[in-house]
C-alpha positions in Angstrom: -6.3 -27.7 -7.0 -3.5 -28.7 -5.4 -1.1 -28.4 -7.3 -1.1 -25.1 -7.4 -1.1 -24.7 -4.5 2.0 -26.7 -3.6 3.6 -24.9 -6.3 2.8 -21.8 -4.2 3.7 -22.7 -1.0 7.2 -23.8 -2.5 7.1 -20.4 -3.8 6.6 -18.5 -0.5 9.3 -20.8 1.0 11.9 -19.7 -1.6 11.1 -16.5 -0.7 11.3 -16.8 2.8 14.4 -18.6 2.7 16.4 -16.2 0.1 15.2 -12.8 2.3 16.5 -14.9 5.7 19.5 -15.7 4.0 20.4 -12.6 2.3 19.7 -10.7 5.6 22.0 -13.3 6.7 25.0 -12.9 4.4 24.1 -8.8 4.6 24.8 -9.0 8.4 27.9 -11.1 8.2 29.9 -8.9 5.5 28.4 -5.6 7.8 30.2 -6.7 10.8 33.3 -8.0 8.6 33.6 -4.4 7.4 32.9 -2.8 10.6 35.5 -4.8 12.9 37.8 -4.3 10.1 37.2 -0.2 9.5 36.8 0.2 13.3 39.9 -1.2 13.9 42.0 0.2 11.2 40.9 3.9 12.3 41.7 3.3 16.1 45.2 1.8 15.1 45.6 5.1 13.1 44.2 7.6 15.7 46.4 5.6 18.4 49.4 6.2 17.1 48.4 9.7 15.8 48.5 9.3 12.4 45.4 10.1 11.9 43.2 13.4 13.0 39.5 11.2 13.9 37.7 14.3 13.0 39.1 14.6 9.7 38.4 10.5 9.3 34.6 11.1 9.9 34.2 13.9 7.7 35.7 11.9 5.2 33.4 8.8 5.8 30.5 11.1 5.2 32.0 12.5 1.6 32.7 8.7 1.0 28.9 7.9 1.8 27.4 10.7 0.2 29.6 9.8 -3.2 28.7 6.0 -2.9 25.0 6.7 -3.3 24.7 9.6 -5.9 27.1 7.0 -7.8 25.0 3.9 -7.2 27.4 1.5 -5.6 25.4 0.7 -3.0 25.2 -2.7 -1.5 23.2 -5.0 -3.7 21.7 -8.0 -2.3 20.7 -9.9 -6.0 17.8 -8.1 -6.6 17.4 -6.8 -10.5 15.2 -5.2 -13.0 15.6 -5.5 -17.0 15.1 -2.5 -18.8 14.6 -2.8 -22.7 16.1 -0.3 -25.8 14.4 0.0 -28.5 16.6 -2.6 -30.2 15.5 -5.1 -27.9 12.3 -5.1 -29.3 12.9 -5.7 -32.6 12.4 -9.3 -33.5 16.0 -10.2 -34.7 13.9 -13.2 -36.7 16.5 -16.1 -35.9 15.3 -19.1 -36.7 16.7 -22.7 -34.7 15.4 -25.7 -35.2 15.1 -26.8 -31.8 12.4 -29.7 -32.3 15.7 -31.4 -33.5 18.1 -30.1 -31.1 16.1 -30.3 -27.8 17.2 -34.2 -27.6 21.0 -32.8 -27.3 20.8 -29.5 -25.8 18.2 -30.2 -23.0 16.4 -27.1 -23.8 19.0 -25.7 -21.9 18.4 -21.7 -22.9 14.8 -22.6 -21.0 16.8 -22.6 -17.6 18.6 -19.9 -18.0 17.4 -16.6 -15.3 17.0 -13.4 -16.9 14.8 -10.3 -14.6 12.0 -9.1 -15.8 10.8 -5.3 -16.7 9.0 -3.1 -14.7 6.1 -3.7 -16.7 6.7 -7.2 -16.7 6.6 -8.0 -13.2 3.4 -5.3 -12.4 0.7 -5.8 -15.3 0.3 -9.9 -14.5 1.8 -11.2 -17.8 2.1 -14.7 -18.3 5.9 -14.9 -17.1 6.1 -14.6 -13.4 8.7 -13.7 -11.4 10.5 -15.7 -8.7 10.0 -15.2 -5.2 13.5 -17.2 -4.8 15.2 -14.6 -6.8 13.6 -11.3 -7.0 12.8 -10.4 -9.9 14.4 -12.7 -12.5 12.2 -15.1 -14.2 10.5 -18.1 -12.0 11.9 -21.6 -12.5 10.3 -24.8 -10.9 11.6 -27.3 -9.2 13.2 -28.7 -12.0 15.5 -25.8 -13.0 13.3 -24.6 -15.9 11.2 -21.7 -16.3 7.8 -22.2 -15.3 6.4 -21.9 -18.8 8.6 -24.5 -20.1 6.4 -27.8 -21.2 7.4 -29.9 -18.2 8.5 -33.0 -20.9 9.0 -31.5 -24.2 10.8 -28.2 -22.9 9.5 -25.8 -25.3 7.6 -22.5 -24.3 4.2 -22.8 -23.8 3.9 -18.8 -24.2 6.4 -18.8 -27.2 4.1 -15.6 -29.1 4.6 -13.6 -25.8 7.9 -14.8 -24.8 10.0 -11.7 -23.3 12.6 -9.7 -25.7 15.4 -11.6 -23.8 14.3 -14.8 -25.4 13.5 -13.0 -28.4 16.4 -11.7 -29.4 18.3 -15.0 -28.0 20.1 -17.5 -30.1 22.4 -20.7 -29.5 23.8 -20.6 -32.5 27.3 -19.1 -31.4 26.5 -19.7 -27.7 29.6 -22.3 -27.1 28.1 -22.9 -23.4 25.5 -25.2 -25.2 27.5 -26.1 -28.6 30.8 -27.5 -29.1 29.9 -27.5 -32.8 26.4 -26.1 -33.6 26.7 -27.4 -37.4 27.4 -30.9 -36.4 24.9 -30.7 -32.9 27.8 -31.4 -30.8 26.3 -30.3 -27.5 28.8 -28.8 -24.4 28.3 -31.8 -22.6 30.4 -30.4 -19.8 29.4 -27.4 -19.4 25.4 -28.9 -19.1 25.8 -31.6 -17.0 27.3 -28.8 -14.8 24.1 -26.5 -15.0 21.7 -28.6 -15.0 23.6 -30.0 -11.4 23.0 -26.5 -10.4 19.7 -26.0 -11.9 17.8 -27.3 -9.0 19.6 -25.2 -6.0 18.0 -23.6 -3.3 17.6 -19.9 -2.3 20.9 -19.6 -0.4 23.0 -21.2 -3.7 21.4 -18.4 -5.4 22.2 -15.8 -3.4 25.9 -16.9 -2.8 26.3 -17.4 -6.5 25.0 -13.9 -7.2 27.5 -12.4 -5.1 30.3 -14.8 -7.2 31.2 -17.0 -4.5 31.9 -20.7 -4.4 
């Protein structure tokens, strides 16, 4: 029994953690922008190259425009929404029994977010309270229905589409030469270094900073 519940309260602390630093981060860039807008327009108004009334009728057509067009602010947070294509077994066949040894089970740690119907009708993949709404990983890096030794899916008949329709074959992240099961050494010693961050690494990687 408590396991689980260690494995929960590590959950609820992941999420704590990514909403405090994402509210964080959110607040930071705000104030960036503001000191930066602020100033600019009071230079311009200053020195009367600029009409402040025009400049705030502006700022609304620029907000109203930003939202009909979606570019709002987005703090990480992500839905997957299948075609029909997606659904379609594309019936590739790996065999990873035999390549597991070399490429760690790496596709297991990749994060992918779930569907709508995913994340509300209970399914065996759960989503990550660390990372709203992508698929949950434990403390190892993998996803949570990856056998904690052998690294194979424990849920492999109800996998998502996303692992479905996923193959390593031409994926040169994990192969340097599928044929000859050369694994990218590099470039999984690098995620697998990563595997394990925190919230905050997660949200600061989202956002494509260092």
């Amino acid at each position: 029994m408590a396991e689980p519940l260690n494995e929960l309260e590590r959950q609820v602390d992941r999420g704590n953690q990514f909403v405090h630093s994402a509210i964080t981060q959110t607040a930071q860039h705000v104030d960036d922008a503001n000191a930066l807008a602020n100033g600019l327009a009071a230079l311009l108004v200053q020195n009367g190259l600029l009409d402040g009334q025009e400049l705030l009728a502006m700022v609304e057509t620029v907000r109203t425009e930003t939202h009909k067009s979606g570019r709002n602010v987005d703090v990480g947070i992500k839905v997957r929404k299948d075609t029909p294509e997606d659904l379609v077994d594309p019936g590739l066949e790996v065999d990873c029994e035999a390549r597991i040894p070399y490429c760690r089970g790496a596709c297991c740690s990749f994060s992918f977010p779930l569907t709508v119907d995913e994340i509300e009708r209970g399914g065996p993949l759960k989503w990550d309270l660390g990372r709203p709404y992508f698929n949950r990983q434990g403390s190892g890096g993998y996803c949570h229905k990856s056998h904690e030794e052998t690294h194979f899916c424990t849920i492999y008949e109800e996998r998502p589409s996303v692992c479905r329709k996923y193959s390593c074959v031409e994926d040169d992240r994990i192969w340097k030469d599928f044929d000859a099961m050369i694994p990218n050494t590099e470039f999984l010693d690098q995620h697998f270094a990563r595997a394990a961050r925190g919230p905050v690494e997660i949200f600061m990687d989202a956002h494509g900073r260092d």
